[in-house]
C-alpha positions in Angstrom: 0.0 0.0 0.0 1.0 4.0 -0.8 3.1 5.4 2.4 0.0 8.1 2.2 -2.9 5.6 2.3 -1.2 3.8 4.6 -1.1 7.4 7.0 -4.4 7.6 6.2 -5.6 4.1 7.4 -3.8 4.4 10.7 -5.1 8.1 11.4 -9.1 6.8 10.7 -8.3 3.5 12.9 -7.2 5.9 15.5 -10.6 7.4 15.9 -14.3 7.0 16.3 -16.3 5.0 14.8 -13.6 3.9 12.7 -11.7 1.9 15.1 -14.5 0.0 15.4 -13.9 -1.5 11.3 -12.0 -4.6 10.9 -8.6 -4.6 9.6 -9.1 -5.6 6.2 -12.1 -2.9 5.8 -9.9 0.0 7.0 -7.2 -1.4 4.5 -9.4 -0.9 1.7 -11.1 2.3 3.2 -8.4 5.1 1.6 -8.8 4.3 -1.8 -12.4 5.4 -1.3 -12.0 9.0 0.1 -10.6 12.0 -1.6 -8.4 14.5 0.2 -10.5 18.5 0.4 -8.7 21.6 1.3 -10.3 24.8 2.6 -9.2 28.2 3.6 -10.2 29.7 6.4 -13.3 31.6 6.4 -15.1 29.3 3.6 -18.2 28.4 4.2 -18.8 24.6 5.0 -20.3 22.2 4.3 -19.9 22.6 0.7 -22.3 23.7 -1.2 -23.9 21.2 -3.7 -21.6 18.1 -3.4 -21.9 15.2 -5.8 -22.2 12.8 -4.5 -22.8 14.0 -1.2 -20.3 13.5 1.4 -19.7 12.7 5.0 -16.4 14.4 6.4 -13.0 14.1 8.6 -11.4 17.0 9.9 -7.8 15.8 9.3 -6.5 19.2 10.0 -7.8 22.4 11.2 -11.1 23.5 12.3 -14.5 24.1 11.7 -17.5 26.3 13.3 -21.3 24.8 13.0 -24.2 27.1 13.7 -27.9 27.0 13.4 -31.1 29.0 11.5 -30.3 31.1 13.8 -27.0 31.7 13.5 -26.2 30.2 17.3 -22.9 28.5 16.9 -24.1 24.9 18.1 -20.7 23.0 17.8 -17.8 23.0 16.9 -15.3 20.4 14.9 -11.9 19.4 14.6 -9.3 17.2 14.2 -10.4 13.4 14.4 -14.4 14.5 14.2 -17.0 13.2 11.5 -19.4 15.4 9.9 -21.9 13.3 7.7 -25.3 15.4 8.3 -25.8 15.2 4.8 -25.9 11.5 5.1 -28.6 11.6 7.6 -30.8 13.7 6.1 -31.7 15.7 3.0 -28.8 17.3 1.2 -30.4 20.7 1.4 -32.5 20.1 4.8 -29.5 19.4 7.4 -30.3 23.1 9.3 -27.0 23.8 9.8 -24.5 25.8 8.1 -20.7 26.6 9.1 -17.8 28.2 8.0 -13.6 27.2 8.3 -12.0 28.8 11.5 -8.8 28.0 10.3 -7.0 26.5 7.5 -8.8 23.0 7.6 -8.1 19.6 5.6 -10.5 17.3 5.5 -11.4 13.8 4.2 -14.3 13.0 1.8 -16.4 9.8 2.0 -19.8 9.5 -0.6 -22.7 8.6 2.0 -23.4 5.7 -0.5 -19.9 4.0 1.0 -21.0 5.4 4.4 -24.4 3.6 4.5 -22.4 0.2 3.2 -20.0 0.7 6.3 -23.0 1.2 8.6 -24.9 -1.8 7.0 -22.0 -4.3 7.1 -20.6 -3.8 10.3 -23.4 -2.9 13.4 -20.6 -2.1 15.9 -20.0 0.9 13.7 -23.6 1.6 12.8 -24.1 2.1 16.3 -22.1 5.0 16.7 -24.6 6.4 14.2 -27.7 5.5 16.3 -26.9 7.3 19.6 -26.7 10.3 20.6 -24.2 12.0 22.0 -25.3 11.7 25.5 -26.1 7.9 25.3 -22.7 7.7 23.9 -21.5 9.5 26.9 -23.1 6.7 29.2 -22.0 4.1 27.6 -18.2 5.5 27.9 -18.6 5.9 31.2 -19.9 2.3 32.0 -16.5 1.4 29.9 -14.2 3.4 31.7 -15.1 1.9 35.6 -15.6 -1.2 33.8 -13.3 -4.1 35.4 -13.8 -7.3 37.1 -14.6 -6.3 40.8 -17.1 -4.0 39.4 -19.8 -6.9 38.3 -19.8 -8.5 41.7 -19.0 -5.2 44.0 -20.9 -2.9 45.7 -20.9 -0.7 42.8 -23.7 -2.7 40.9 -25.4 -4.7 43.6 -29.1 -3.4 45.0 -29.3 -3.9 48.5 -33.3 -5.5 48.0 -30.4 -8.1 46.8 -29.1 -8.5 49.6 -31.3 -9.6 52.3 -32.0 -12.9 53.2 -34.1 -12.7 56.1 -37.4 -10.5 57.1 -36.7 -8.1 59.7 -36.9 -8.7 63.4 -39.5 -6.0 64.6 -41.7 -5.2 68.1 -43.8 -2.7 69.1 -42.6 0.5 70.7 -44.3 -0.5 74.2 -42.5 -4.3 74.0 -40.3 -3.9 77.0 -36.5 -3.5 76.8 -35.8 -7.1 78.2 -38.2 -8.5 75.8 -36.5 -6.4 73.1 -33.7 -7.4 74.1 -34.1 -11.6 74.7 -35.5 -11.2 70.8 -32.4 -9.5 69.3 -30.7 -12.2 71.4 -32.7 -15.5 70.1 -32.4 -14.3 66.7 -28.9 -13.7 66.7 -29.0 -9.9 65.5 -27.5 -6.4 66.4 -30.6 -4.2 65.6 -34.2 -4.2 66.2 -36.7 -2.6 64.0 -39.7 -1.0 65.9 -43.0 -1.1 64.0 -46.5 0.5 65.0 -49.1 -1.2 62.6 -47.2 -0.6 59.6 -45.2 2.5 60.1 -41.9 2.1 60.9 -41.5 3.9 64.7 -37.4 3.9 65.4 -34.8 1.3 65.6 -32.7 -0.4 69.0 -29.2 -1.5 68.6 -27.1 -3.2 70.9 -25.0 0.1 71.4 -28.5 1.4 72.3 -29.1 -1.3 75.0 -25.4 -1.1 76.2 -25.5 2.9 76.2 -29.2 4.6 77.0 -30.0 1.2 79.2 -27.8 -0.8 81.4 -24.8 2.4 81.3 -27.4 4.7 82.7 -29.0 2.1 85.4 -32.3 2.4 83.7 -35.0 -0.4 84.2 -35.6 -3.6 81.6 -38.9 -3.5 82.1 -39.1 0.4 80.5 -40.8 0.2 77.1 -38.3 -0.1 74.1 -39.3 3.2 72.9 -37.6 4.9 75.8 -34.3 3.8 73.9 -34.8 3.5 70.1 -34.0 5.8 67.9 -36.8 7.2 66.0 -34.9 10.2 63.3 -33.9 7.4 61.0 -32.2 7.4 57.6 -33.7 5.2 55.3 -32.6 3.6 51.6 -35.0 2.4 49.2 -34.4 -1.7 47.4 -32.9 -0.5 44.5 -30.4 1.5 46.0 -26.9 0.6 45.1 -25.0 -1.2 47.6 -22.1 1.7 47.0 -24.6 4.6 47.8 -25.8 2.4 51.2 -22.3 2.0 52.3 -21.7 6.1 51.7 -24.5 7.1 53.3 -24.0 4.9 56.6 -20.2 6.3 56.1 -21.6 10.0 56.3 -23.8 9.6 59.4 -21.4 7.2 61.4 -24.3 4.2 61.3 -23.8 1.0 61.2 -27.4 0.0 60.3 -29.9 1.2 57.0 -33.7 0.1 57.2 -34.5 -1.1 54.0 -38.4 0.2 51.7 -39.6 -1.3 49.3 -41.5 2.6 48.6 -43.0 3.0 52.2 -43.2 -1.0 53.3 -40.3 -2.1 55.5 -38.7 -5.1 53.9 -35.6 -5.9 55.9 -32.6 -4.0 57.5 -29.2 -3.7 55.8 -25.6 -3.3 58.0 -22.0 -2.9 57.1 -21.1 -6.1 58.1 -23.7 -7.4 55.3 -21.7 -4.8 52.7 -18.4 -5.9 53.4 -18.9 -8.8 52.2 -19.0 -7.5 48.9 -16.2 -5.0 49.3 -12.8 -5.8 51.4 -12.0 -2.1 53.0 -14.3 0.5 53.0 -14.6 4.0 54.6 -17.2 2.9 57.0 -13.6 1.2 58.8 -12.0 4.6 58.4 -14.6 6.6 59.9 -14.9 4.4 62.8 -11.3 4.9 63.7 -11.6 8.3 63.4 -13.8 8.8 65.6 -12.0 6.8 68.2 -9.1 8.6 67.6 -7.3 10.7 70.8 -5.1 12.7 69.2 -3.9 14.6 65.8 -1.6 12.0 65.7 -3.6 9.3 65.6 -6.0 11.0 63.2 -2.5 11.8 61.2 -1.8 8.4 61.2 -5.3 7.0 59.8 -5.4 10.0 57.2 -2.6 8.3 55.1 -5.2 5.0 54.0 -7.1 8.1 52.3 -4.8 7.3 48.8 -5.2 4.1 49.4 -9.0 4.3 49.5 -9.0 6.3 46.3 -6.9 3.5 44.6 -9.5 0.6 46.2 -12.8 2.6 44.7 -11.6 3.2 41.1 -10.1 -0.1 41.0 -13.3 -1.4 42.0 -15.2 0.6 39.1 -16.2 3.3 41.1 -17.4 7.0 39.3 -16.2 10.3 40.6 -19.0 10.7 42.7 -18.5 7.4 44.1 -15.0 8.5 45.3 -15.7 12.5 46.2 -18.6 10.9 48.7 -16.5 8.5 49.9 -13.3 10.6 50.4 -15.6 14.0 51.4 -17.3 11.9 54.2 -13.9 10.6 55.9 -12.5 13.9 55.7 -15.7 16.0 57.6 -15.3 13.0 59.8 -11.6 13.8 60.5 -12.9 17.6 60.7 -15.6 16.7 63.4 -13.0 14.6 65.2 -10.8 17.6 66.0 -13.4 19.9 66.6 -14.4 17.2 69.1 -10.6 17.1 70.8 -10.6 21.2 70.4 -13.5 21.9 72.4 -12.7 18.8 75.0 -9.1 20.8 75.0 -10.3 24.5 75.6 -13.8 23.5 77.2 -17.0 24.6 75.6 -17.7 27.4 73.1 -19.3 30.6 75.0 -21.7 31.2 72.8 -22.9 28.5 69.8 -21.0 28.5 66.4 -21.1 26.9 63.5 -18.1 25.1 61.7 -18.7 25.7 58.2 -16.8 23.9 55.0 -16.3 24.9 51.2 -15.1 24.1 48.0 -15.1 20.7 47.2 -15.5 19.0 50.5 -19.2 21.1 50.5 -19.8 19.6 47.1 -19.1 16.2 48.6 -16.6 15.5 45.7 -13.2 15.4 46.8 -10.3 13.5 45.9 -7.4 12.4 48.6 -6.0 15.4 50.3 -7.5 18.0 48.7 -6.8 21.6 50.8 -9.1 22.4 53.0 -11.1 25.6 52.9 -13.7 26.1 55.8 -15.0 28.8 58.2 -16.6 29.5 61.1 -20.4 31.6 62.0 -20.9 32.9 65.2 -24.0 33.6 67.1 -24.2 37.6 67.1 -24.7 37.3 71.0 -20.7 37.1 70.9 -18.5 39.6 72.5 -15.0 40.3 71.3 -13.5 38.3 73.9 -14.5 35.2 72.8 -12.9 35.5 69.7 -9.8 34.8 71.5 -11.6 30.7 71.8 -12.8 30.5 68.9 -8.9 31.5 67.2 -7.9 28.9 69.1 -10.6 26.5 68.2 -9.7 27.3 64.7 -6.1 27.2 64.5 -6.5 24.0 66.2 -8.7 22.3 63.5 -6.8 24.1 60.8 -3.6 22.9 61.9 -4.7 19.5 62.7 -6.2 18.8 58.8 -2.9 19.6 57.4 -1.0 17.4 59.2 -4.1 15.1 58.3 -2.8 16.0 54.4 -5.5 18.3 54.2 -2.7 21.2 53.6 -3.6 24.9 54.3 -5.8 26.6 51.7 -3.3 28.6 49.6 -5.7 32.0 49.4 -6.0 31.7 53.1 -9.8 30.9 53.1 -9.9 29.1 56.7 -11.4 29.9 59.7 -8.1 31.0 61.0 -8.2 34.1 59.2 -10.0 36.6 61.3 -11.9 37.6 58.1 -13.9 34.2 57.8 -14.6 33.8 61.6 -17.4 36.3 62.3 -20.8 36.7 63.9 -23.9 36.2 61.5 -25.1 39.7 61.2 -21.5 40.3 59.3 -21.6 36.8 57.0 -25.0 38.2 55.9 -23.0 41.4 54.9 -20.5 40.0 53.3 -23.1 38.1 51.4 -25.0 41.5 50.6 -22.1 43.0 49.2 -20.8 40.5 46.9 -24.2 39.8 45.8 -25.2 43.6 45.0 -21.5 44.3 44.2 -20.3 41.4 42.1 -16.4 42.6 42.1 -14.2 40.4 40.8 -12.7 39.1 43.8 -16.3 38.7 44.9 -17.1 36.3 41.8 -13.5 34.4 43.0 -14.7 33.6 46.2 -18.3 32.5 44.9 -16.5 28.9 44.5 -15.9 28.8 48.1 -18.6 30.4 49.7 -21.5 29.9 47.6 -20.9 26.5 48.0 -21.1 26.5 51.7 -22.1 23.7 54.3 -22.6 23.2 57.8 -21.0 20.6 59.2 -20.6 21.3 63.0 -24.0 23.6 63.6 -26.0 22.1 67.1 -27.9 26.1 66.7 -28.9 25.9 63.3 -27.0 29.2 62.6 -26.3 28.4 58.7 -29.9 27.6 58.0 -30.9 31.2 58.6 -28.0 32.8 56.7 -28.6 30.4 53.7 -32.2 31.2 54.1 -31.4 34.5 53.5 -28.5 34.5 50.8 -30.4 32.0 48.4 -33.8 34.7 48.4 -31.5 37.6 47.3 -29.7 35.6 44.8 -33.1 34.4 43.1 -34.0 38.3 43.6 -30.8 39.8 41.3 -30.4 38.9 38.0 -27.4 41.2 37.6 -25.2 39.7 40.1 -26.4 36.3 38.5 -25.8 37.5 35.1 -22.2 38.1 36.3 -21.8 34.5 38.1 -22.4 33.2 34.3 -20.1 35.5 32.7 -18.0 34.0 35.3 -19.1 30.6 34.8 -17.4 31.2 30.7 -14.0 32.2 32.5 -12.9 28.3 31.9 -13.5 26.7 28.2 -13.3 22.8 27.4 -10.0 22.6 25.3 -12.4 21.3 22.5 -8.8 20.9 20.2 -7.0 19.7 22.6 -5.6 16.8 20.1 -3.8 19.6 18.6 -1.1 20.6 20.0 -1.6 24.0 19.9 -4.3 23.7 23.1 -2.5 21.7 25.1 0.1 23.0 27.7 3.5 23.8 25.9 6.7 23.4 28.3 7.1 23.1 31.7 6.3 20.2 33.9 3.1 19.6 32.0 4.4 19.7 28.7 1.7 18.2 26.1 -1.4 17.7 28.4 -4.6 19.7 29.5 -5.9 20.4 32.9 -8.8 18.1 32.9 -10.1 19.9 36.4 -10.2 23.1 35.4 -11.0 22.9 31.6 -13.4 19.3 32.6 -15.0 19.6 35.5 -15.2 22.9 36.8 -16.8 24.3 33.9 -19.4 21.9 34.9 -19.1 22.8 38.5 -19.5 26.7 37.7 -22.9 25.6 35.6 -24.2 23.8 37.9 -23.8 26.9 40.4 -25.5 29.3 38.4 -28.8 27.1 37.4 -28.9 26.4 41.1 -28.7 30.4 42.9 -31.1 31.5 39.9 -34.0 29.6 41.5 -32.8 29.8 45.2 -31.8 26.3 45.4 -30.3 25.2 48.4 -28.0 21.9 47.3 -24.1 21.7 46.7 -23.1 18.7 44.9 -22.7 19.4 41.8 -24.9 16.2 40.2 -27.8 16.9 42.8 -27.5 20.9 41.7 -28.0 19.7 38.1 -31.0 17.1 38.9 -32.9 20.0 41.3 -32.6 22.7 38.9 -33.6 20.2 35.9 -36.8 19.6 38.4 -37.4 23.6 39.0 -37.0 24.1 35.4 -33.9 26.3 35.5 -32.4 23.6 33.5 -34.0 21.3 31.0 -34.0 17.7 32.0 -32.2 16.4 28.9 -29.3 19.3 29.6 -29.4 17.9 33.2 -28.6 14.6 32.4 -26.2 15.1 29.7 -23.8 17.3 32.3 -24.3 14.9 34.9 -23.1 12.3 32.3 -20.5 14.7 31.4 -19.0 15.1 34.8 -19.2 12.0 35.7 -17.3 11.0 32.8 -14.5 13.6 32.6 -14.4 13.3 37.0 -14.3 9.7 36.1 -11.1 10.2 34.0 -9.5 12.4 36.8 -10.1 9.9 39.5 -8.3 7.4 37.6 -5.4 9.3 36.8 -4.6 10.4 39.9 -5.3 6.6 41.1 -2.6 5.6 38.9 -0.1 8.2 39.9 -0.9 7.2 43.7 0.2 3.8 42.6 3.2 4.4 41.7 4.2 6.9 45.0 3.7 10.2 42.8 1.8 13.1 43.8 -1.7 13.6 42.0 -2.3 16.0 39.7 -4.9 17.1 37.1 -2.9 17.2 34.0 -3.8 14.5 31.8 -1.4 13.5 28.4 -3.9 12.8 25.7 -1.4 9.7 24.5 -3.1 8.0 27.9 -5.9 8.0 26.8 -7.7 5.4 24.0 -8.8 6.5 20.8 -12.4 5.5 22.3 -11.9 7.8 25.4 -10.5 10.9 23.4 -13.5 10.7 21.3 -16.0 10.7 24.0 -14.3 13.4 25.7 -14.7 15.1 22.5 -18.0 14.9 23.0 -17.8 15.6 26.9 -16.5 19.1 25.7 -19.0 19.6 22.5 -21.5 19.5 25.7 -20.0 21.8 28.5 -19.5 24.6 25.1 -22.9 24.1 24.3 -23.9 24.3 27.5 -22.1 27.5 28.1 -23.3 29.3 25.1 -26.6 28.7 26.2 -25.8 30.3 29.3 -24.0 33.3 27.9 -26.7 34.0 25.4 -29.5 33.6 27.9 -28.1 36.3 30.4 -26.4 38.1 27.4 -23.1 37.5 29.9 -20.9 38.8 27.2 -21.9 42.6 28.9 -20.5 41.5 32.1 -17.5 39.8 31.5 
């Protein structure tokens, strides 16, 4: 074969759907295109082509927009353009022009439907949309042989074997407590008719009953717990294990909608999974000193490196990682209060960033601060500097180092009494300066963690009605949310980083998932929503109608995706003792991956345009 057909066959194999054609087809494939140059600024796709053509961007750009003129996508190197396959050649809707200097390769749509009817892996590219392409990728990428067994795929209705073990609230704690017994189990549901009541555990038994002297024959309800956290059947065993990880449980009643059908525990989910960060959190929250909690802090790699091995998502691993570390927060707030004594006057411990969001990865810096009752007088600051400096100090010995722009609680500036959070909030929300738009990643993002008066819930309250209220200071949050663009060329090496440590790769934080991140923000303040985790943000303002549901799902597929990718990356550098990072080299990626990340990006800029147009942000940028 030609040395140019031969470049030719190895540049289509090397991208979507093509890789997906046998050998012997892509050997025969160059012979069938013909090679198209355009300069930039010429309109595309051509007009009138005959036969009409499906195209590869070998080289260069292209820009597509709409009837309306709305630039909808954008194409280059590696991508396939074949609307005029799929419909009528005069009918496709769209109409672009050459951004730069752009070579392309030329396939007739007759050869294109023969591909697509002789080989249905590559048809199928053709039948799914981006965003169902986008899911399938991502079952791909946390594909691997734990995951079909683990805790990632299992429902928990799966895994109970037994009906629960119930009595009635007025059953007597001895009776309660020869049943648990006889039946050889740690918790006892509480039923009245059909309503599930509370729950009694043996710590229950051991703690509110025989430590305290108090009578067997008391009814059970005078020690059950009755605020209980439920999970429905067909919750994931992963998202069980996360959520009895985040409250310091060890037990889950299981519904079947509102019908009781069993109880789940960790010792039923370890069974599926071999170290989890249930066993972290319960060291934690034995531990007596920063040393200790020093100590336990270094498994939080190894954790990372168990989940993604195990096929777990981004948000699978920012849960998991985000609940250890308030648990290590909560810890030393704990042993800095048992150290100075207790507060004079309630407070609330308040976190940021992506610890708020519930999506970190291992020893992230920490960026948190503390709300003050506004019954405070100034000497008390002087216990709660120490308090904070304490806690502060104590994360980054955890790993958790000090938050480079100094947003701690240790900074006199975040430590303050409500009245002044709520001016702060008033002035960055009626003056949107551009340090106040910096900070909006931190502090708009806020959530209490350590709050026994309920101190946030009023300021929140307050901040989320006067966001809703100002469409100027949320026209500026989406300018703001435009500051970081998906490197949609980033095959090329012109977008990627040139020199320097991270020579020939992209940040895939700040040009993947915060873009996502910043979306998510806006659609959320604009209806006064109160959530923080970036996939919940996108699902509640889908549900308000901020967002559509479609452009819901596909960012949450998006993020999840491109997080995905992160995750994994760092997981691999962990492995081999380097530090993580978020600069990815596209060479380790697979031709499969790059592509769907391709269309990751089309998303986020399509996305963002949206955005831009719909609060014209381009006139406050």
């Amino acid at each position: 074969m030609d040395i140019e057909l031969i470049e030719i066959r190895d540049f289509l194999a090397g991208h979507p759907p093509f890789d997906r054609l046998p050998e012997d087809t892509l050997q025969r494939l160059p012979q069938r295109l013909s090679v198209r140059y355009f300069r930039r600024g010429t309109p595309f796709p051509p007009d009138q082509p005959d036969p009409p053509c499906a195209y590869v961007i070998r080289r260069g750009a292209v820009e597509l927009r709409d009837a309306q003129d709305e630039l909808v996508g954008k194409l280059a190197e590696g991508d396939l353009y074949d609307m005029r396959c799929r419909l009528r050649p005069d009918g496709d809707g769209y109409h672009g022009s050459t951004s730069e200097d752009t070579l392309v390769y030329a396939l007739p749509c007759t050869d294109l439907e023969l591909l697509r009817a002789d080989h249905p892996s590559f048809a199928e590219h053709f039948e799914q949309s981006i965003s169902s392409r986008l899911r399938k990728a991502l079952d791909i990428v946390v594909d691997s042989p734990a995951a079909g067994t683990g805790l990632m795929t299992v429902q928990i209705g799966d895994m109970i074997n037994r009906a629960p073990i119930v009595a009635s609230p007025e059953t007597s704690i001895r009776e309660a407590a020869r049943l648990m017994s006889e039946h050889r189990v740690s918790s006892l549901l509480i039923m009245e008719g059909d309503r599930l009541a509370g729950m009694v555990t043996d710590r229950d038994l051991r703690s509110r009953c025989v430590a305290v002297g108090l009578s067997a024959e008391r009814p059970v309800r005078d020690i059950m717990t009755e605020e209980l956290e439920t999970a429905q059947v067909d919750t994931l065993g992963f998202q069980a294990l996360i959520t009895m990880t985040r409250l310091n449980v060890h037990h889950l009643p299981v519904l079947d909608g509102r019908r009781v059908v069993g109880l789940i525990s960790t010792t039923d989910l370890t069974r599926f999974q071999s170290a989890n960060a249930v066993y972290l959190v319960g060291d934690i929250h034995r531990a007596r000193s920063i040393d200790t909690l020093a100590q336990i802090s270094t498994k939080i790699p190894e954790l990372q490196i168990h989940l993604i091995n195990g096929g777990a998502t981004a948000n699978h691993v920012g849960q998991a990682i985000s609940a250890v570390t308030d648990a290590v927060t909560l810890r030393l707030i704990e042993l800095a209060e048992a150290d100075l004594g207790p507060p004079p006057v309630p407070y609330a411990w308040l976190v940021g960033g992506s610890q708020a969001r519930r999506e970190q990865s291992s020893h992230s810096d920490q960026d948190n601060a503390l709300l003050i009752a506004d019954h405070a007088k100034p000497e008390d600051d002087a216990y709660f500097a120490a308090l904070a400096r304490f806690v502060n100090d104590g994360l980054n010995a955890c790993g958790f180092i000090y938050c480079p722009g100094d947003v701690m609680a240790s900074n006199p500036k975040w430590r303050q009494p409500l009245r002044i959070w709520h001016k702060y909030f008033v002035n960055w929300i009626l003056k949107p300066e551009p340090m106040a738009l910096m900070l909006s990643s931190v502090f708009f993002d806020l959530r209490a963690l350590h709050d026994r008066a309920s101190l946030f819930g009023e300021l929140q309250e307050r901040v989320l009605e006067r966001c809703k209220a100002n469409r100027i200071f949320i026209a500026y949050l989406a300018a703001n949310a435009l500051k970081y663009r998906p490197p949609l060329g980033f095959f090329r090496n012109i977008v990627l980083i040139q020199g320097g440590d991270h020579d020939h790769t992209f940040d895939v934080k700040h040009r993947g998932t915060v873009p996502i991140i910043d979306l998510a923000r806006v659609y959320v303040l604009s209806a006064g929503l109160p959530e923080t985790n970036t996939i919940e943000r996108l699902s509640s303002a889908a549900e308000y109608g901020a967002l559509s549901q479609d452009g819901a799902a596909n960012l949450i597929d998006a993020i999840e995706f491109i997080g995905t990718l992160r995750m994994r990356h760092q997981a691999k550098q962990l492995t081999r003792g380097q530090q993580p990072d978020n600069f990815v080299s596209p060479d380790e990626l697979s031709p499969l991956e790059r592509g769907h990340l391709k269309d990751a990006f089309l998303l986020i800029n399509t996305m963002q345009e949206s955005l831009g147009q719909r609060y014209q942000a381009g006139r406050f940028a």
